[in-house]
N, C-alpha and C positions, 0 to 999 in steps of 0.2 A: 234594519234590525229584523231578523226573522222573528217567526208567530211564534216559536218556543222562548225567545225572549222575552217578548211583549209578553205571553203567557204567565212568566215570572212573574215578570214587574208588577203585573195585575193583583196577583195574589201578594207581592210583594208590599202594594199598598195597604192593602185589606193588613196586613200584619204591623204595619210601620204607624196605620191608626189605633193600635192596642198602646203603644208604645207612654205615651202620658199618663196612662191608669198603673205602668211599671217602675213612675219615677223618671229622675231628668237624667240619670246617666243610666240608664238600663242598654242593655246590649244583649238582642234576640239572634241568636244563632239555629235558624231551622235546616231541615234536611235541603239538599240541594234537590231542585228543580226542574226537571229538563237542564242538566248539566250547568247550572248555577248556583252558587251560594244565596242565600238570600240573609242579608245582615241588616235588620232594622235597631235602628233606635231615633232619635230626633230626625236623622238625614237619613234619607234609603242610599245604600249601599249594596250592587249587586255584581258579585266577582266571578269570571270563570273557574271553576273548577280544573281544567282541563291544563290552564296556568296561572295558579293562584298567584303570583309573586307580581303578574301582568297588571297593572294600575294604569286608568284610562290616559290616554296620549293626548286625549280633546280637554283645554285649559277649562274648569269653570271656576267664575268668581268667587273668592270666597265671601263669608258673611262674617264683617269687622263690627264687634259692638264696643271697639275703645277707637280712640284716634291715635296712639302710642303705647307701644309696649318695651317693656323695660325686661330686659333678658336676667336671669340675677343664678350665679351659682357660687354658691359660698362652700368653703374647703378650710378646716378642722383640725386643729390639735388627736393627732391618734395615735395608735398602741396596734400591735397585733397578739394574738393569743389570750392567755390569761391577765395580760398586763395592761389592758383597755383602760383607757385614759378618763377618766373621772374628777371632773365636768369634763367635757370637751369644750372648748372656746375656738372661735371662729378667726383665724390666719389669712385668710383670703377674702376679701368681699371686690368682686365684680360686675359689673351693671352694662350691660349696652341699649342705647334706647335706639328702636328702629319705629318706621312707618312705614306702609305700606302706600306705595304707588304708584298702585295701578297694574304690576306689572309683579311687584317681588316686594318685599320689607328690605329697605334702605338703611344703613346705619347712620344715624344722626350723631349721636355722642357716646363717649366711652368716660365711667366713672370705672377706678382700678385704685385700689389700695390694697395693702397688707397690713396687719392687725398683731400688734404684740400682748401676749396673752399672758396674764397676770398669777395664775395657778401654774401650770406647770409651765413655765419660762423656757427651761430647755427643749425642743424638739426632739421627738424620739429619731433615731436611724431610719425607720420604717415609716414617718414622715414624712421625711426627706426625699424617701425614695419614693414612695404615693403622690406627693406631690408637686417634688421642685423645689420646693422654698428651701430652703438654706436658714441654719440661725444668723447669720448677717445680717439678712434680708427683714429679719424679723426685729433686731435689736435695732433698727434702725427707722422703726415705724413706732405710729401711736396707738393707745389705745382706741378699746371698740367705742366710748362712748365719744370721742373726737373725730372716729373715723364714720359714725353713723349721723352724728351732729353735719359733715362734711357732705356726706349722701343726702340729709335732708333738704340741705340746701341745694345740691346739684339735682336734687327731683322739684323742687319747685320752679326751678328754671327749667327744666324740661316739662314740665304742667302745665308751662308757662300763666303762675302763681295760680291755677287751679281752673283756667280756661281750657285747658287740655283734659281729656277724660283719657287716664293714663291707667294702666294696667302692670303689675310684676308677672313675668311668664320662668317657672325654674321647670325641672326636669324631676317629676316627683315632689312628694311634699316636706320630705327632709328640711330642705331650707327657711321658709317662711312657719312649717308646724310642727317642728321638733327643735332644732338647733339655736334659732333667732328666738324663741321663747325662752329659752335655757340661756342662752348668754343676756339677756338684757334683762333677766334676773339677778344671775352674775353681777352685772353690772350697776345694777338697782335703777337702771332706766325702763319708762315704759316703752310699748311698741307702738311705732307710729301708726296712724288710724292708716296709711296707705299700704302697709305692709298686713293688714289684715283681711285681704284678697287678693285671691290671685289664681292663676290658668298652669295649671297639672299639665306640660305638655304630652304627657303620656296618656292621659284621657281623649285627650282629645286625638290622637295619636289610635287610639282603641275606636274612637268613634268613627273615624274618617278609616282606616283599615280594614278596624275590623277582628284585631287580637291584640291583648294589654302586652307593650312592651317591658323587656326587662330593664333598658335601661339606655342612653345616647347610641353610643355603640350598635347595639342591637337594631334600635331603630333605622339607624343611618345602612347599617347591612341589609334590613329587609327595604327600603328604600330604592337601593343601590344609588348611595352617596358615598362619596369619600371622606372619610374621619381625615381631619387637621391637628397639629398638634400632638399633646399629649393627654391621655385619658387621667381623668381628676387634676386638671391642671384649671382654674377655676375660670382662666378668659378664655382657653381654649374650649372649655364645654361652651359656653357663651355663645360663641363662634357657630360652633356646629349645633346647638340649639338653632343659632336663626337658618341654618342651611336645611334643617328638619320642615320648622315653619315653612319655609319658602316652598318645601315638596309638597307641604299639606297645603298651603292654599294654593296650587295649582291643581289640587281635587278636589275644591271647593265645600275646605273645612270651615268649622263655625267656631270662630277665636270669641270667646265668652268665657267667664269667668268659674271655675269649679271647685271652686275652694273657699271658705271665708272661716275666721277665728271667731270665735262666742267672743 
């Protein structure tokens, strides 16, 4: 490491000990340094300028505060235009639960259903085409409170009955703090106390980088990962969520929790 680096980093600390008097997701963006960024917040982060896109090649550990994490993107009743669909009800619920071991996050089990939706029954055209599902697909499923009863059970054997410190990871807070509130309204179920936490991969995506992504896609480009699948297809997001994960903890991101419901 040359003395303009270390020079960084030095001042780099001095800046990353401000960082707890800013809050637990602050993200300090200072002038660069002898040809460095310097991005503090809980993790120091220090990127060349010269090639920002360049992320280090040397593996470091990441820091795991669950023992399982449960991947979750749910896909929605919609409308395009003026004609937005009011409620939206949830079509798709997918879950993949991985671990981490040692090396990468492993996929252990996949929960996958589709959800037939009790307001607006038919699927708009623009649905269809956002997401895959098909009305067959859909008249041929159950409802959301059979299909979450179904999931409750498949996460208690993945917690294995609450020995496991289990974690939900979606991609933005859509899922767990907008959508899943509004349907098990709907549904006049409550939400289960384990869906009342969960890991924003895009923060943490912000913290280990260094800028808030817009969205899977995005992320996986600035990455340079390759997108699987189809975009808003809800196992395929799933999917390329964990191949996100996997980039980040070989930068030795900190998988913790950023999200919790009142």
């Amino acid at each position: 490491m040359n003395i303009h680096k270390l020079k960084a980093l030095s001042l780099a600390y001095v800046f990353n000990d401000m960082c707890p008097l800013l809050g637990n997701n602050c993200l300090v963006r200072l002038p660069y340094y002898f040809g460095y960024y310097l991005t503090c917040s809980r993790t120091l982060f220090v990127r060349s300028i010269n090639n920002p896109n360049h992320f280090n090649k040397n593996k470091i550990d990441p820091i795991l505060h669950h023992t399982k994490y449960l991947v979750l993107d749910f896909e929605a009743t919609c409308d395009n235009g003026p004609n937005f669909l009011k409620p939206q009800e949830i079509i798709e619920f997918p879950c993949i639960a991985i671990k981490y071991s040692g090396e990468h996050f492993e996929r252990l089990s996949y929960f996958h259903k589709y959800v037939k939706p009790v307001v607006h029954k038919e699927l708009t055209e623009f649905c269809t085409q956002l997401t895959g599902i098909n009305q067959s697909i859909i008249n041929d499923s159950e409802h959301f409170d059979k299909v979450l009863n179904q999931f409750c059970q498949w996460y208690e054997h993945q917690s294995n009955y609450g020995q496991e410190n289990c974690i939900i990871v979606t991609s933005g807070n859509w899922d767990l703090g907008r959508i899943l509130i509004e349907q098990c309204e709907l549904s006049a179920i409550q939400i289960p106390s384990f869906m009342r936490t969960w890991i924003n991969i895009k923060k943490l995506f912000a913290q280990t980088i260094g800028k808030y992504p817009y969205g899977v896609r995005n992320m996986m480009t600035t990455l340079n990962l390759k997108h699987i699948g189809s975009l808003h297809s809800g196992i395929d997001d799933c999917e390329n969520i964990i191949t996100i994960m996997n980039s980040l903890a070989e930068q030795g991101c900190v998988f913790k929790a950023t999200n919790k419901l009142s």
